[in-house]
C-alpha atoms as a printed R data frame, in Angstrom:
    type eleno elety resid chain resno       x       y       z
1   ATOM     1    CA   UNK     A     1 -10.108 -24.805 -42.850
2   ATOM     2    CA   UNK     A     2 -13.371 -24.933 -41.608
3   ATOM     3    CA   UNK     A     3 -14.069 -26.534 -37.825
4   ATOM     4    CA   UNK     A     4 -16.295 -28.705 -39.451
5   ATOM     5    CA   UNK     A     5 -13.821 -30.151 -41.749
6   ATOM     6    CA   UNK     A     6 -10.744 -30.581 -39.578
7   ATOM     7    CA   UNK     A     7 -13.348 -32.591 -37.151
8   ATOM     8    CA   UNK     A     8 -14.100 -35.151 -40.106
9   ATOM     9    CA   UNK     A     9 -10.771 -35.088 -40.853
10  ATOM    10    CA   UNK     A    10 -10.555 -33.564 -44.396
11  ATOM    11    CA   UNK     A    11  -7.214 -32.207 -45.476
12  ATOM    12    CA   UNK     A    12  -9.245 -29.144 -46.716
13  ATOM    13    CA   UNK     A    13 -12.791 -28.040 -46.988
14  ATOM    14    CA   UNK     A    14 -12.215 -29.194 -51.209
15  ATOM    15    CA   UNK     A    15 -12.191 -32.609 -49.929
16  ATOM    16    CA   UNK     A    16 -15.555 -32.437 -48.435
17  ATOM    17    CA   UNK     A    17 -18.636 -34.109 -49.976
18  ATOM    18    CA   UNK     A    18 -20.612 -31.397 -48.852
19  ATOM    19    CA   UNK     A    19 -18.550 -28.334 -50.425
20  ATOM    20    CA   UNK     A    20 -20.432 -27.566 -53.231
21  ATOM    21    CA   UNK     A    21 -23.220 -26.501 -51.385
22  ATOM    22    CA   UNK     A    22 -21.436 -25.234 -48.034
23  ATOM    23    CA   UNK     A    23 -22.295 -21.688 -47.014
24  ATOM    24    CA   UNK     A    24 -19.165 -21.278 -45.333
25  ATOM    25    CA   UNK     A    25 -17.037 -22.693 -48.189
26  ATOM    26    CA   UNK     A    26 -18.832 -20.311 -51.344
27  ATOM    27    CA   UNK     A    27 -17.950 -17.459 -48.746
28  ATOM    28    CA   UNK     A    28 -14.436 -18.254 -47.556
29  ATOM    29    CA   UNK     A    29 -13.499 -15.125 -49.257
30  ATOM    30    CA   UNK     A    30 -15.312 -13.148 -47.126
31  ATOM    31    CA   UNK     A    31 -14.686 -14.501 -43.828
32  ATOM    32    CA   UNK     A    32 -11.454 -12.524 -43.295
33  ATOM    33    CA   UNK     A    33 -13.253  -9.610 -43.468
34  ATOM    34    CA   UNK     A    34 -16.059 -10.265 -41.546
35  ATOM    35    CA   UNK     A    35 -14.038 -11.289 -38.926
36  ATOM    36    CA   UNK     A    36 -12.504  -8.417 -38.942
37  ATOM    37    CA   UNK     A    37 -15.813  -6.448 -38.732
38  ATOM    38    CA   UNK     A    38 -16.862  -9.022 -35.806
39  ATOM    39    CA   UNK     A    39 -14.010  -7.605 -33.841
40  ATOM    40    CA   UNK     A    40 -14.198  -4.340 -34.830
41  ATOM    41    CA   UNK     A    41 -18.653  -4.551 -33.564
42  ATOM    42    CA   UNK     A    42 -17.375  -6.311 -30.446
43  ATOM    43    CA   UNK     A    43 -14.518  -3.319 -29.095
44  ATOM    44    CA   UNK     A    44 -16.976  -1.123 -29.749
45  ATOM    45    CA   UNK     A    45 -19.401  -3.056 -27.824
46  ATOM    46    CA   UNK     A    46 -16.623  -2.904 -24.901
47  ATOM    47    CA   UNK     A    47 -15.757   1.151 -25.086
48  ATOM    48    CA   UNK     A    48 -19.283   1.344 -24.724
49  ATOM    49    CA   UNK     A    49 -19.764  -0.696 -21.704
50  ATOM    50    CA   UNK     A    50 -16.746   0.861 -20.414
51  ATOM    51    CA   UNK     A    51 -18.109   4.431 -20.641
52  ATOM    52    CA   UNK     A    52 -21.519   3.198 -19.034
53  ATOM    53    CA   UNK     A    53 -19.524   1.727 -16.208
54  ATOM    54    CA   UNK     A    54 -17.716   5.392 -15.578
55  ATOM    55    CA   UNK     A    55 -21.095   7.023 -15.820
56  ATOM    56    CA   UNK     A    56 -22.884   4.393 -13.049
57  ATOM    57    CA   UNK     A    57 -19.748   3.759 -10.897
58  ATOM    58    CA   UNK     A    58 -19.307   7.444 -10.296
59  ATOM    59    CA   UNK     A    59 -23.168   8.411  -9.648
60  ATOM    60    CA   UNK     A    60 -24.242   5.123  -7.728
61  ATOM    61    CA   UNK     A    61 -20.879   5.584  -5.561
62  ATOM    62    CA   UNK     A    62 -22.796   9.043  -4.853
63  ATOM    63    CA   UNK     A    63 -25.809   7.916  -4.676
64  ATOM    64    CA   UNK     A    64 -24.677   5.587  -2.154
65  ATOM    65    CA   UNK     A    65 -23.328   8.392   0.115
66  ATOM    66    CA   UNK     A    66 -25.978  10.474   0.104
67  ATOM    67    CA   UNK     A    67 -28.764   7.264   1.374
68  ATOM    68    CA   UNK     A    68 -25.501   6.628   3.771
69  ATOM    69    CA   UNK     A    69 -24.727  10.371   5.580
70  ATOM    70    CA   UNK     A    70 -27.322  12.824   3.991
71  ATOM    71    CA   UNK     A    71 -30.427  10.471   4.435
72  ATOM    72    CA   UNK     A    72 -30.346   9.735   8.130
73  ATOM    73    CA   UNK     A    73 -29.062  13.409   8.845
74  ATOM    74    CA   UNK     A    74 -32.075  14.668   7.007
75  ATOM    75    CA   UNK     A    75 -34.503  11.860   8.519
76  ATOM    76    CA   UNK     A    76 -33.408  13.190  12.199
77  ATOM    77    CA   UNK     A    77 -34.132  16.554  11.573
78  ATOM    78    CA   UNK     A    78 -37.448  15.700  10.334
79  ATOM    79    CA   UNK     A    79 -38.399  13.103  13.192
80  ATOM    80    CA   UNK     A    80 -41.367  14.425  15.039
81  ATOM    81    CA   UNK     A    81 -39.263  13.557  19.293
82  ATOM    82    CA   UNK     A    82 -36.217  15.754  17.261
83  ATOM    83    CA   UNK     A    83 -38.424  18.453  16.088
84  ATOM    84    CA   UNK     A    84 -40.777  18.391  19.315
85  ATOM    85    CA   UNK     A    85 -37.130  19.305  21.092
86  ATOM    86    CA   UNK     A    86 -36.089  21.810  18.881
87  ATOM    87    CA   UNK     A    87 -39.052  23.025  17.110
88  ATOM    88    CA   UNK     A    88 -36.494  25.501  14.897
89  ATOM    89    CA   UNK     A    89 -35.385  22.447  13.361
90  ATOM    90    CA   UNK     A    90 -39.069  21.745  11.231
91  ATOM    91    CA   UNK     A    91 -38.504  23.824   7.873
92  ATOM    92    CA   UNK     A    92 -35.241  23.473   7.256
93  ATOM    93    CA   UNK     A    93 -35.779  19.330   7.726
94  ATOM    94    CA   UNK     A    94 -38.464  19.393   5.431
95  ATOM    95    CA   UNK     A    95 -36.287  21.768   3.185
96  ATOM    96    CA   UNK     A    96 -33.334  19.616   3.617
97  ATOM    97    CA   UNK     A    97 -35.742  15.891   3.112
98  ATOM    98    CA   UNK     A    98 -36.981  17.781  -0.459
99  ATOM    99    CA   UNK     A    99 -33.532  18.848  -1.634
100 ATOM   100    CA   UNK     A   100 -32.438  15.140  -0.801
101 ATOM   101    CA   UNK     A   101 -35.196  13.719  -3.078
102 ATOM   102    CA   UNK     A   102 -34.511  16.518  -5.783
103 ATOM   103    CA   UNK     A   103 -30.691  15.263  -5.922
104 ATOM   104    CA   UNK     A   104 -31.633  11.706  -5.680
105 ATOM   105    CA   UNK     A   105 -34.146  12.347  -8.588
106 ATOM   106    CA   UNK     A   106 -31.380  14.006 -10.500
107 ATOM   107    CA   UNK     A   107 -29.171  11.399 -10.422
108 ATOM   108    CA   UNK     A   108 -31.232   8.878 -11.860
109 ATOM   109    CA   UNK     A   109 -32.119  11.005 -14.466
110 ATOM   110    CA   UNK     A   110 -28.172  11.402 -15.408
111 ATOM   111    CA   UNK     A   111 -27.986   7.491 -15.401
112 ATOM   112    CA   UNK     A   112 -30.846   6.825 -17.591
113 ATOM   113    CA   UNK     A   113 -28.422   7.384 -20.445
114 ATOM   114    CA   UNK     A   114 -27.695   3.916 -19.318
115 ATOM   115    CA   UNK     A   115 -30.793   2.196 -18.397
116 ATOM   116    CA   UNK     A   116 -34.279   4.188 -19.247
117 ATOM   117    CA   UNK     A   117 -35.939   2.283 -16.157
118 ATOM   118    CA   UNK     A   118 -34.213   5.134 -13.696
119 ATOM   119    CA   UNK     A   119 -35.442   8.040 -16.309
120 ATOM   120    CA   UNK     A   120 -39.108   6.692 -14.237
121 ATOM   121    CA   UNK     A   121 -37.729   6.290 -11.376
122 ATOM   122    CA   UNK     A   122 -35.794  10.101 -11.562
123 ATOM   123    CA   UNK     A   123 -39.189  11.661 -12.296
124 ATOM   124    CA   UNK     A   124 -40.865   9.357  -9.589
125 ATOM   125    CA   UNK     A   125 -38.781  11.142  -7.274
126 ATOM   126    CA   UNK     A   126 -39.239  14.365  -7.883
127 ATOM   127    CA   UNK     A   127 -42.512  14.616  -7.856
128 ATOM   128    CA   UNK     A   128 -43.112  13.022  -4.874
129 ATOM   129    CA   UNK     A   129 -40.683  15.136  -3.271
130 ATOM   130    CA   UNK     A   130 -41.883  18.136  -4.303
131 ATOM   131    CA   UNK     A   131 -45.653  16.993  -3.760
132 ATOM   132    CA   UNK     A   132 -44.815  15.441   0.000
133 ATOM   133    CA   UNK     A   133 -43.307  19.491   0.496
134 ATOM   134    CA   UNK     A   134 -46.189  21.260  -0.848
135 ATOM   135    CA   UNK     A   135 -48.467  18.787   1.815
136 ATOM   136    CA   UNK     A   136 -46.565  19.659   4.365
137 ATOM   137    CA   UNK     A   137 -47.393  23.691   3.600
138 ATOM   138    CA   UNK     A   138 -51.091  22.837   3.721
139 ATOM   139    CA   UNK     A   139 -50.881  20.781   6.861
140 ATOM   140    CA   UNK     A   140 -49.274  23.695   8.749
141 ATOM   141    CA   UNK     A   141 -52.237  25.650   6.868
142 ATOM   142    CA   UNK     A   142 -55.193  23.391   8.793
143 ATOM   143    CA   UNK     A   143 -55.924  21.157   5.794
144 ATOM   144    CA   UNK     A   144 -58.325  18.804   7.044
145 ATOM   145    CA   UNK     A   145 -56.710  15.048   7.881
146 ATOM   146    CA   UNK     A   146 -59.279  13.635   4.869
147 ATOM   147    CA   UNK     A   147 -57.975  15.728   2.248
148 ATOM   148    CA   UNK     A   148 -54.461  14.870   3.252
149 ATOM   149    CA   UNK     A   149 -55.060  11.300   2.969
150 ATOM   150    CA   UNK     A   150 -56.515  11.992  -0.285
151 ATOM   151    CA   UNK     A   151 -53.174  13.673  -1.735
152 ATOM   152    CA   UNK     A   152 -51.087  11.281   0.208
153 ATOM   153    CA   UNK     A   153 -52.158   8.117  -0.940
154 ATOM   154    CA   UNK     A   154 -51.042   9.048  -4.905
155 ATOM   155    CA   UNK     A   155 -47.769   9.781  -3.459
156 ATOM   156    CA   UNK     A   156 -47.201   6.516  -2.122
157 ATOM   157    CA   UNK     A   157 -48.075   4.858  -5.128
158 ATOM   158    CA   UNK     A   158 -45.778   7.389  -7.136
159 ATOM   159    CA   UNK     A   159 -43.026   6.497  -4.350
160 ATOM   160    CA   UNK     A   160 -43.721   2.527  -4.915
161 ATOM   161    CA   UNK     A   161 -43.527   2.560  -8.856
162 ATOM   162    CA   UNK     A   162 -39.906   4.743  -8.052
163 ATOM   163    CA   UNK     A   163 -38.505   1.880  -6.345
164 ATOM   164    CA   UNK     A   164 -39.613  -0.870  -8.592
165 ATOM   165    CA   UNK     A   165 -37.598   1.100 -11.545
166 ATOM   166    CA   UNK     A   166 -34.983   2.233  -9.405
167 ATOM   167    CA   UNK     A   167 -34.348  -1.828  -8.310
168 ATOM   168    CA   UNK     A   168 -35.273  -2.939 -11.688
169 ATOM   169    CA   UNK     A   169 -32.757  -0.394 -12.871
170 ATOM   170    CA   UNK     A   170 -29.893  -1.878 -10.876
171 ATOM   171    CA   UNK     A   171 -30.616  -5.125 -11.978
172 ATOM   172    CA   UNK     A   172 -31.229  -4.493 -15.776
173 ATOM   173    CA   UNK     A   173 -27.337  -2.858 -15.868
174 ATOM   174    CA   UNK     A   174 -25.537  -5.798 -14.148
175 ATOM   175    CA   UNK     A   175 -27.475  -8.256 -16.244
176 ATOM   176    CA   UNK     A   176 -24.726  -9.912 -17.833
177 ATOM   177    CA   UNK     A   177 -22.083  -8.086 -15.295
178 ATOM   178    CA   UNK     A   178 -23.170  -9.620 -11.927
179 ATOM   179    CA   UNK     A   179 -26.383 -11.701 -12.581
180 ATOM   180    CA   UNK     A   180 -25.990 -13.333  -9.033
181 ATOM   181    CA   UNK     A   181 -25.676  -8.982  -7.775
182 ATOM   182    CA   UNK     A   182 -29.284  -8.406 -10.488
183 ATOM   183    CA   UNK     A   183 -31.090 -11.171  -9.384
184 ATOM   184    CA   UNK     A   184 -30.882  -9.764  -5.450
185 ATOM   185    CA   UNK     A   185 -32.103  -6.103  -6.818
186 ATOM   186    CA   UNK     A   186 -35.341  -8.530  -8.162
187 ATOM   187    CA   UNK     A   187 -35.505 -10.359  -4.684
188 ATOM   188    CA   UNK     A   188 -35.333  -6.870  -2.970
189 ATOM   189    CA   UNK     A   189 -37.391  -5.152  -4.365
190 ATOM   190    CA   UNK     A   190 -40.136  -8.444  -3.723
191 ATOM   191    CA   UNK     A   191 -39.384  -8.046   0.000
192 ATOM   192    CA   UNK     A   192 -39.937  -3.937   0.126
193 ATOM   193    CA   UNK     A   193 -43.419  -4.788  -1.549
194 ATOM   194    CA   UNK     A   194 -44.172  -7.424   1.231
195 ATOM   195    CA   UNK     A   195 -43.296  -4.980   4.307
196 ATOM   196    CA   UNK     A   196 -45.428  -2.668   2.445
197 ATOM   197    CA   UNK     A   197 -48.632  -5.240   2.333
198 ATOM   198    CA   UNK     A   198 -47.638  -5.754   6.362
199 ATOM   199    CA   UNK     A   199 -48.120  -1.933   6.723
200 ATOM   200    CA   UNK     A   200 -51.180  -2.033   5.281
201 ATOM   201    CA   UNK     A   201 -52.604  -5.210   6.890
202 ATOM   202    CA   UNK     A   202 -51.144  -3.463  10.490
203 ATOM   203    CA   UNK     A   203 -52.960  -0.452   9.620
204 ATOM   204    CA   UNK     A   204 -56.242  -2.466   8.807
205 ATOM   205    CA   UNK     A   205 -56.054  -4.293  11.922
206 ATOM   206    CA   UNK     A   206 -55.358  -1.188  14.522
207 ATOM   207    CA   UNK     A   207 -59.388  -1.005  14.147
208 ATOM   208    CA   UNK     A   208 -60.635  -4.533  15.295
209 ATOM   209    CA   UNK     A   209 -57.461  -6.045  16.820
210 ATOM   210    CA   UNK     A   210 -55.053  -3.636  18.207
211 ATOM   211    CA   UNK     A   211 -52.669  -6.152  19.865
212 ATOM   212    CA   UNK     A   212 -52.213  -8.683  15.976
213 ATOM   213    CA   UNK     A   213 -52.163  -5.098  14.751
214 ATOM   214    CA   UNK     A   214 -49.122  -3.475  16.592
215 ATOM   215    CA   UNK     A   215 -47.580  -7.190  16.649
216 ATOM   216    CA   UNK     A   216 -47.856  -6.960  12.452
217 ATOM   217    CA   UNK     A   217 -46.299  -3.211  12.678
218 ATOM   218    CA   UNK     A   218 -43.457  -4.454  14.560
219 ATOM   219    CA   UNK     A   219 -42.617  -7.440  12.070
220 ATOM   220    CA   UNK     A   220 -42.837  -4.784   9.288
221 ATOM   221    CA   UNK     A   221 -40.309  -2.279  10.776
222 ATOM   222    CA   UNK     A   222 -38.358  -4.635  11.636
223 ATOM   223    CA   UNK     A   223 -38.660  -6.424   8.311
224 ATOM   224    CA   UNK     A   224 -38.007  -2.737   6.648
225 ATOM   225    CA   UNK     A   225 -35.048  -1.906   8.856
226 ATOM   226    CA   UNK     A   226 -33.580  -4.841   7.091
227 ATOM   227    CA   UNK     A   227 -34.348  -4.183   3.560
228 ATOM   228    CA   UNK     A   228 -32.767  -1.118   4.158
229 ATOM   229    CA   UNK     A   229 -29.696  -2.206   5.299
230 ATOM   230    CA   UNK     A   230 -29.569  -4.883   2.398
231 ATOM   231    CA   UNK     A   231 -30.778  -2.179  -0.559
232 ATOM   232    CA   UNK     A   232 -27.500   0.197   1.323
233 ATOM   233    CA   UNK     A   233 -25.271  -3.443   0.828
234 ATOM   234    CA   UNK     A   234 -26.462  -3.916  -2.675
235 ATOM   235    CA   UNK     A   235 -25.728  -0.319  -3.591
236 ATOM   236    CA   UNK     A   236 -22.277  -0.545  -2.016
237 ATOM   237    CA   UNK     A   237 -21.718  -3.623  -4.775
238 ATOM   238    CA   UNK     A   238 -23.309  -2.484  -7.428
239 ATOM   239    CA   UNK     A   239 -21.082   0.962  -7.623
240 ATOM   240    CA   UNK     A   240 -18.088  -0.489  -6.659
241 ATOM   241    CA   UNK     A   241 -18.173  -3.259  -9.580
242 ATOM   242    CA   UNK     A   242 -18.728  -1.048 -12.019
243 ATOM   243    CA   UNK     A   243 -16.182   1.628 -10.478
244 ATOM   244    CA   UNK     A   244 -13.551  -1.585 -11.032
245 ATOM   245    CA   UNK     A   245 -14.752  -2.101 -14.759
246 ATOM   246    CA   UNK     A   246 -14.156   1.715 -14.931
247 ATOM   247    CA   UNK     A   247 -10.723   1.570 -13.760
248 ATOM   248    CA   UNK     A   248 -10.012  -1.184 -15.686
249 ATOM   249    CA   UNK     A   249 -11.362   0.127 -18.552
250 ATOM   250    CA   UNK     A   250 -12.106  -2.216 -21.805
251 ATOM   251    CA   UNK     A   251 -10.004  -4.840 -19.990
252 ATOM   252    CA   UNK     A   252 -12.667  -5.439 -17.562
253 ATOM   253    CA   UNK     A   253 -15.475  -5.415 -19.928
254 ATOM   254    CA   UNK     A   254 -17.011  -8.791 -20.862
């Protein structure tokens, strides 16, 4: 009997004055098998989820460890006090930095079979990578500081719309999975944009007033040293609560 009908109390859905015209009553018949369809739709709706959950805990858990060890290994042997030490150590950090962005490229291009937002953010990578290389050939070469500017400039924008997919990414999968976990990928992301601006503003400033101007830098490294650490907190989540769905497997699906 129909909710409807047992909240009037009706002894059946006959009894009801509205019957004869009842949607649900002229397809009673039917509603056996469409729940069984319903259920059918919805555990397929969970293997799928499940699989996606395999495919982003395993690659975000790597992801993670690469930002974690390769990224600061690879930022040392490109820092300029580190390579002014060991001056051996220039091409193979700038080798190492563009096979870092290559994999980290890569692996958002395997997880866009999830969420297309990374398939941007993938390509993003890579071609600032490789671009941010081929610069550093021509500035051994003598290129003059204008034309580098020129080159580098597209790159930064390239490396800006990577992060808003790659954050927008994260969020869009644990929509519905974590939305307290998504909406801090949105908040992120709103904070790296902001220590970008105070960049900018620092580097406006260095040319009327130098003191504001290294007072602004500091606030923004600062500011950045922290978004870092919370993106590298986020990450950690993110992979691990979808490794758990994995493990679980449908059981942990919502």
């Amino acid at each position: 009997m129909a909710r409807c009908c047992q909240q009037k109390g009706h002894e059946s859905c006959q009894t009801c004055s509205f019957a004869a015209g009842c949607r649900l009553f002229s397809g009673r018949n039917e509603q056996p098998q469409y729940r069984f369809q319903e259920r059918e739709r919805s555990a397929q709706r969970q293997q799928e989820a499940a699989k996606k959950a395999e495919v982003l805990g395993k690659w975000l858990w790597i992801l993670f460890w690469l930002m974690i060890v390769v990224q600061p290994v690879v930022g040392l042997m490109s820092d300029e006090t580190v390579v002014g030490w060991f001056p051996q150590l220039y091409w193979p950090g700038q080798i190492a930095s563009l096979l870092f962005l290559l994999a980290d490229g890569a692996i958002f291009l395997k997880i866009s079979e999830v969420e297309l937002s990374y398939r941007t953010a993938g390509i993003c990578q890579i071609v600032a990578g490789v671009v941010n290389f081929v610069v550093q050939l021509f500035t051994d070469a003598g290129m003059e500081s204008g034309w580098l500017l020129l080159v580098l400039l597209p790159v930064i924008v390239v490396s800006l719309v990577e992060q808003y997919h790659c954050y927008m990414g994260h969020a869009a999968v644990l929509y519905k999975v974590d939305d307290t976990l998504a909406d801090k990928w949105v908040i992120l992301w709103k904070w790296n944009i902001g220590m970008f601006a105070l960049f900018s503003v620092s580097g406006l400033l260095v040319f009327v007033l130098t003191f504001i101007a290294m007072l602004t830098l500091q606030a923004a490294t600062i500011g950045m040293a922290v978004v870092t650490v919370v993106e590298l907190v986020c990450l950690y989540r993110t992979a691990q609560r979808f490794r758990r769905i994995a493990d679980d497997g449908v059981a942990g699906v919502r």
